[in-house]
C-alpha positions in Angstrom: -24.2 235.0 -172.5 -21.7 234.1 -170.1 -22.6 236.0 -167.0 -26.2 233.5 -166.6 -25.6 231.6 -163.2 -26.1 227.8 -162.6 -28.9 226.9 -160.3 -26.0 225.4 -157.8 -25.0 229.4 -157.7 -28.9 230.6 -156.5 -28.0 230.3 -152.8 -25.6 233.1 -153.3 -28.2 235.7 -154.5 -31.1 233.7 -152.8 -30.1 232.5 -149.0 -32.2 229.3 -147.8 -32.1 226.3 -146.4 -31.6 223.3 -148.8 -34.3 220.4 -148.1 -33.4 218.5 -151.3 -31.7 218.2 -154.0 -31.0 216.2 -157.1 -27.2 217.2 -157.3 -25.5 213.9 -157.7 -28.2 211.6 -159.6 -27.0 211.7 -162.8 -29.9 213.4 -164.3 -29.8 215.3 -167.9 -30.9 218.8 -168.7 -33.0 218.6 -165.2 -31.7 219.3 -161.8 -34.0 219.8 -158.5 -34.1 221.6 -155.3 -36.6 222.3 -152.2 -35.5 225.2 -150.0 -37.1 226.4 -147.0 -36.9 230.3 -146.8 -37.1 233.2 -144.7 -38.9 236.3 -146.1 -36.7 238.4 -147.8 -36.1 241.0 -150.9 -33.9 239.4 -153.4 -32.2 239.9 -157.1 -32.2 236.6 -158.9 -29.8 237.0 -161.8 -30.3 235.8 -165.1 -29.6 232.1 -165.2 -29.1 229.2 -167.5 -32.0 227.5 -166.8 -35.7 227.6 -166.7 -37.0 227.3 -163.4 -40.4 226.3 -162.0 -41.2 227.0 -158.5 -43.8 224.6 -156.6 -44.9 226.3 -153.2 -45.3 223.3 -150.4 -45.6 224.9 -147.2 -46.1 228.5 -145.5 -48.3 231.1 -147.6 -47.3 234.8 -148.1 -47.6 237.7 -150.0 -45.4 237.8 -153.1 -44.0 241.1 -155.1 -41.5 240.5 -158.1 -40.6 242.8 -160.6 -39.8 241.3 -163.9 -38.8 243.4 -167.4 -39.5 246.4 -165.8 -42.8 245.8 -164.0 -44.0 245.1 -161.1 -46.8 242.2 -160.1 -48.4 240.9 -157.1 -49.8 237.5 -155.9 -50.4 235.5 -152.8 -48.5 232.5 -153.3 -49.3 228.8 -150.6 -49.3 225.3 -151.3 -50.7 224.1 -154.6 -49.8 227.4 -156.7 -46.6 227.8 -158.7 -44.3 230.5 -160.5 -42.4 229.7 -164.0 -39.1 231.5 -164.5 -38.0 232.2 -168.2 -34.4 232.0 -168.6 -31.5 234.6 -169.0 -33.6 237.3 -167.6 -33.0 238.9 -164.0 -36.0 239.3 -161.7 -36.8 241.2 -158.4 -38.8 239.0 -155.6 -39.9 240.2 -152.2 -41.8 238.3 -149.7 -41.7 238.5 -145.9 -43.2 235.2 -144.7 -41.7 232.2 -144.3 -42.1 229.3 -147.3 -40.8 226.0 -148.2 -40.4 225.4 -152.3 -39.8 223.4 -154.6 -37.4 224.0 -157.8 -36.8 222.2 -161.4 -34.7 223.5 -163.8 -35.0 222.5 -167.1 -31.8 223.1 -169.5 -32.4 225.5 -172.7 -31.2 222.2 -174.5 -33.8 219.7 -173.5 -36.7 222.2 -173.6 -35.3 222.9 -177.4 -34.9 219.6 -178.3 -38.3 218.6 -177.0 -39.8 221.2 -178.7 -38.1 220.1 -181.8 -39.7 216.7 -181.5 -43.1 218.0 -181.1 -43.0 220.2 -183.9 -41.1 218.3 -186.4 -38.5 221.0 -187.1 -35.3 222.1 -185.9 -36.3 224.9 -182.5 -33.5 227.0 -182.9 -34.9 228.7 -179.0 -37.7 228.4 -176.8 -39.1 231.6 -174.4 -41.3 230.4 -171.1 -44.1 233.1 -170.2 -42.6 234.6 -166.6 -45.6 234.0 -164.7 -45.1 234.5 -161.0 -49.0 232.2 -159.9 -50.6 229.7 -162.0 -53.1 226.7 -160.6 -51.8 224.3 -162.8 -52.3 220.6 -161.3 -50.4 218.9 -164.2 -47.1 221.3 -163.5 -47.4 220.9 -159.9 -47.9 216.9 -160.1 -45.3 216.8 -162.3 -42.5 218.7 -159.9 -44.1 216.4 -157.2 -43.5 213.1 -158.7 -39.4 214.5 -159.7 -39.2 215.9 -156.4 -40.1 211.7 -155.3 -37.8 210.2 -157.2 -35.1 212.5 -155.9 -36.1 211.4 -152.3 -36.5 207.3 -153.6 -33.6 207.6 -155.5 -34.9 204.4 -157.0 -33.6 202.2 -159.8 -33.9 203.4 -163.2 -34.3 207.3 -161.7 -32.6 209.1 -164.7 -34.8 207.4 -166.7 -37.9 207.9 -164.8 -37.3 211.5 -164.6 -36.4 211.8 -168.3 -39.8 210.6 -169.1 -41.7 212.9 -166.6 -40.2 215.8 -167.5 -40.5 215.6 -171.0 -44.1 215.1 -170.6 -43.9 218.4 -168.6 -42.1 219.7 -171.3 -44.8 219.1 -173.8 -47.3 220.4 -171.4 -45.5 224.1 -171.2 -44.9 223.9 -174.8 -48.8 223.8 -175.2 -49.8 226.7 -172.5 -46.4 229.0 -171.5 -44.3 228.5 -174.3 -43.3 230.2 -178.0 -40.8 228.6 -179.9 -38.8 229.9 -182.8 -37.6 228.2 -185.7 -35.3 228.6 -188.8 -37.0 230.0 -192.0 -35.9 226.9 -193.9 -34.9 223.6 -192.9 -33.3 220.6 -194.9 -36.4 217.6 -195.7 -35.6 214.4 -196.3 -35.7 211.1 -194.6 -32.8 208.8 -193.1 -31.2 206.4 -196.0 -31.5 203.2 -195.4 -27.8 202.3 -194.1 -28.8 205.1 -191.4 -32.3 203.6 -190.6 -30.2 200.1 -190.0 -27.6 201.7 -188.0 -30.2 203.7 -186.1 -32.0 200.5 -185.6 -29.7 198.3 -184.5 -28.7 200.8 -181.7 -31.7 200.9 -180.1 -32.1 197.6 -179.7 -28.9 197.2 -178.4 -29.4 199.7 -175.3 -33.4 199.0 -174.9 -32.5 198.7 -171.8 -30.2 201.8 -171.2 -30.9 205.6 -171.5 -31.2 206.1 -174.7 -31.8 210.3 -175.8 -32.3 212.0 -178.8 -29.0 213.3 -178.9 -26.7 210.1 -178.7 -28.7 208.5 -181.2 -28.0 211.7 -183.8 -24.5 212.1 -182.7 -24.6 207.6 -184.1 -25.4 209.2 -187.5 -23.5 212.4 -187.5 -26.6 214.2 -187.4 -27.4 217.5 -185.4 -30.7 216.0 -182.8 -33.1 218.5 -184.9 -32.3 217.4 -188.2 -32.4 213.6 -186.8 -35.6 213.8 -185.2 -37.2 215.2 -188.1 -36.1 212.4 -190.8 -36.2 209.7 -188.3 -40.2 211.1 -187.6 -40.3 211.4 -191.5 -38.7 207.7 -192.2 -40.3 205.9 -189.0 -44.1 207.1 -188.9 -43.5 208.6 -185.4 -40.8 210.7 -183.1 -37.6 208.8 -181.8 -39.0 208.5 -178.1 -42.2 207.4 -178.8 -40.6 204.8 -181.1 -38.0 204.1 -178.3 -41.0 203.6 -176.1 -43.4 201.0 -178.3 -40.2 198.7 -178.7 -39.6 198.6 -175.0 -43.2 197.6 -174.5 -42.7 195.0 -177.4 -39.7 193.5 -176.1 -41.4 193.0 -172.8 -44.5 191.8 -174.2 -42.2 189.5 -176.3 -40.7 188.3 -172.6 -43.7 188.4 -170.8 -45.0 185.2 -173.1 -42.1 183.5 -173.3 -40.7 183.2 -170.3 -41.0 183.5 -166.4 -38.9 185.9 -165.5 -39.9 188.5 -162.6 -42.0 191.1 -163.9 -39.9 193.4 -161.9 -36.9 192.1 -163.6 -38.4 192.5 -167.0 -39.1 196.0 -166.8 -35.7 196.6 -165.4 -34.4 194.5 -168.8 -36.5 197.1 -170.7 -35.6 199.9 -169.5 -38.4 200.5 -167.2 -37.6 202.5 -164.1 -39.5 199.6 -162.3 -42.5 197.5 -162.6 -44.7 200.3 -161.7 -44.1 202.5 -164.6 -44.2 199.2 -166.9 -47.1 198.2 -166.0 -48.5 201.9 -166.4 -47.3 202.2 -170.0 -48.3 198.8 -171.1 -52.2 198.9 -169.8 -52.3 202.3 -171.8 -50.3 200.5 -175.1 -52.3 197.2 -174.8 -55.3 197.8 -172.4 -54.0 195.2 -170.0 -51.7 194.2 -167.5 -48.4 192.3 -167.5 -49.6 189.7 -165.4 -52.9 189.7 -167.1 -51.6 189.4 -170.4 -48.6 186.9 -168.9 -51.3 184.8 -167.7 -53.5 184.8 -171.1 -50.6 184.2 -173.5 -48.9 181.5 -171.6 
């Protein structure tokens, strides 16, 4: 469909005051923006993107028609709306209310889903639901809607991670994804399991996706992350993940470099979110298990 809009192009059909925005950060399939907003009635066209919708401040009335019918909520701080894509909606409120945005790409939410299902997602369709209560959605836009304040080291990263998790977490509640009939099985051969190998160790400590590492093998991302799940035991992130928590265990007892500097090595966003995934991995600390092993 070529007449869907980028989420740069809302202003124009939606007129607000921008408070934030990711625009610039180098972030994939994810993009971010808090408007504050004046009550109005409003056509928002069909667009490329999914788009969740955190309220933050101000609480109003809320009308919006969508596929032909109308509903009605009261929308305030703590409740959110979910967009589906390519679909025009009518919204009418009349009080004023600060937001908060994240668009998700049709292409990360499919290749997500693809990982979680082991199978190639040819499409995924989002339930249009203008109020849910949903504390793991809203945390989630909260902690993207941080880093796009912090712009910290290792953000792209950082906000890969969080929203693929959020990903998963619509997959499971708002989500139906459809797939081919039939798909190819097999696993990766071994020269591909080498070359695959050998990549990710070399950029441990880069941003390493599902699709560069098919695009290595000359593999579509669904067909990759089905044999690599099928030749490795477990999905290319997760694998991603346990060897950057091995390589920094690996560092942590063998030399004394900075924490901080190890995670960074790692590909860590920082020494935070290292130290968050190796206590759930190990059921420790760095510096505990730094001080124990040396």
């Amino acid at each position: 469909m070529t007449d869907l809009i980028d989420f740069e192009a809302l202003p124009t059909h939606v007129p607000g005051k921008v408070l934030l925005a990711s625009d610039g950060l180098g972030w994939r399939g994810v993009g971010l923006r808090a408007y504050h907003y004046e009550g109005q009635d409003v056509i928002v066209p069909a667009m490329k993107d999914f788009m969740l919708v955190g309220y933050r401040d101000g609480v109003t009335p809320m009308q919006r028609r969508f596929d032909g019918r109308w509903s009605r909520e009261t929308l305030g701080p703590g409740a959110a709306s979910l967009l589906t894509r390519a679909q025009q909606a009518s919204w009418s409120w009349d009080a004023p209310i600060d937001v908060c945005h994240v668009y998700l790409s049709s292409a990360l939410v499919a290749e997500v889903a693809s990982e979680v299902l082991d199978c190639c997602v040819t499409d995924v369709a989002l339930a249009d639901v203008l109020r849910t209560d949903d504390e793991v959605m809203t945390h989630a836009m909260s902690m993207i809607a941080a880093e796009a304040r912090a712009q910290a080291i290792g953000g792209a990263l950082y906000v890969d991670s969080v929203s693929r998790g959020l990903i998963v977490h619509l997959l499971r509640r708002y989500a139906e994804a459809r797939t081919p009939e039939r798909f190819e099985d097999g696993t990766l051969s071994a020269a591909q399991k080498a070359r695959v190998l050998e990549l990710i160790e070399a950029h441990l400590g880069e941003a390493l996706d599902l699709r560069c590492m098919a695009e290595a093998l000359d593999l579509t991302p669904c067909r990759f992350a089905r044999q690599f799940r099928r030749s490795f035991g477990k999905p290319p992130y997760a694998f991603v993940t346990a060897r950057r928590l091995e390589k920094a265990r690996e560092k942590l007892a063998r030399s004394a470099e900075p924490i901080k500097a190890i995670a960074a090595d790692c590909g860590f966003s920082d020494q935070a979110h290292l130290t968050r995934m190796f206590s759930a991995a190990f059921g420790e600390t760095p510096a505990v298990f730094r001080r124990r092993a040396q």
